[in-house]
C-alpha positions as a printed NumPy array, in Angstrom:
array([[  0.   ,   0.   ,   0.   ],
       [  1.221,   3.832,  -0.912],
       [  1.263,   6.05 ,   1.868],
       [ -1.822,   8.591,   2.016],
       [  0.169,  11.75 ,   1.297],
       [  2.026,  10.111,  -2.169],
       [  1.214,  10.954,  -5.436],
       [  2.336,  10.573,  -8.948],
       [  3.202,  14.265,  -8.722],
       [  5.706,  13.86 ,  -6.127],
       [  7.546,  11.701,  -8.04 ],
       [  9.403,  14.533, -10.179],
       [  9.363,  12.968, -13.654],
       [  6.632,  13.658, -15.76 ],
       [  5.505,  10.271, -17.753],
       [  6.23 ,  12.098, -20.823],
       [  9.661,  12.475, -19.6  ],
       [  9.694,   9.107, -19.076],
       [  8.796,   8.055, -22.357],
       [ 11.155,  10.497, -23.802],
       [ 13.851,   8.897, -21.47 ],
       [ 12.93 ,   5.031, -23.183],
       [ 13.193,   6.295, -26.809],
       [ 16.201,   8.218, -25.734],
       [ 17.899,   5.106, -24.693],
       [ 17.46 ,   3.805, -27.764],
       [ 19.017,   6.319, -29.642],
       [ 21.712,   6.188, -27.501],
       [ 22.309,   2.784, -28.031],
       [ 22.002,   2.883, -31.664],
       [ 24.366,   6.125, -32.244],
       [ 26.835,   4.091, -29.719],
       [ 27.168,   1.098, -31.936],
       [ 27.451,   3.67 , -34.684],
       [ 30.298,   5.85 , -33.223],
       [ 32.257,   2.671, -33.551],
       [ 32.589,   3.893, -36.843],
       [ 35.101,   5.836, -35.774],
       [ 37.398,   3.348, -35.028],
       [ 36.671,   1.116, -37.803],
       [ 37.416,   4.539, -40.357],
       [ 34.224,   5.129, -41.398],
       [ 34.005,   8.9  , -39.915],
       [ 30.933,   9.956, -41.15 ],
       [ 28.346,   7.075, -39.348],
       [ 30.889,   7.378, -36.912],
       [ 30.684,  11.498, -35.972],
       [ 26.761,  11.127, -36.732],
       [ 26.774,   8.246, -33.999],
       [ 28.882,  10.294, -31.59 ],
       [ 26.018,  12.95 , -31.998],
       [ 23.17 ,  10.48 , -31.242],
       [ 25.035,   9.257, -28.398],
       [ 25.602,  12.649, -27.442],
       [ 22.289,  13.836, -27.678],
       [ 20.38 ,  12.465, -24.841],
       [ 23.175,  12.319, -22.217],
       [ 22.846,  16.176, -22.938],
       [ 19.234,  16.037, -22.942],
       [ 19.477,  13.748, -19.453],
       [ 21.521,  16.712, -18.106],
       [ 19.103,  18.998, -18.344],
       [ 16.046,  17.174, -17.066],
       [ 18.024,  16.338, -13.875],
       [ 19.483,  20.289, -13.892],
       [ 15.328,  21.634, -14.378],
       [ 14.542,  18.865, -11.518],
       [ 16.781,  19.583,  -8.579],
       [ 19.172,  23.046,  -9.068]])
């Protein structure tokens, strides 16, 4: 059982944010295994992975920054 003062709203994280965090991960994942690119001398999957793997660590950043500072 939840406690009688707790509510979704407490919580902090919109489930939109949430969602956004899932497909996010994916991205991440996906520009990851295409930033190996890099190494393998393919440089332009490999910079384009770099900036899907960049983009939601950035976009984690802020969430947590707009959350608690």
């Amino acid at each position: 059982m939840t406690p009688l003062g707790s509510t979704a709203e407490d919580a902090g994280v919109s489930l939109r944010d949430a969602v956004l965090l899932v497909c996010f991960l994916f991205v991440f994942h996906l520009g990851r295994g295409w930033a190996r690119g890099l190494v393998e001398g393919e440089y332009l999957i490999g910079i384009v992975g770099l900036l899907l793997a960049l983009a939601p660590v950035v976009w984690l950043l802020f969430v947590i920054r707009k959350a608690y500072f």
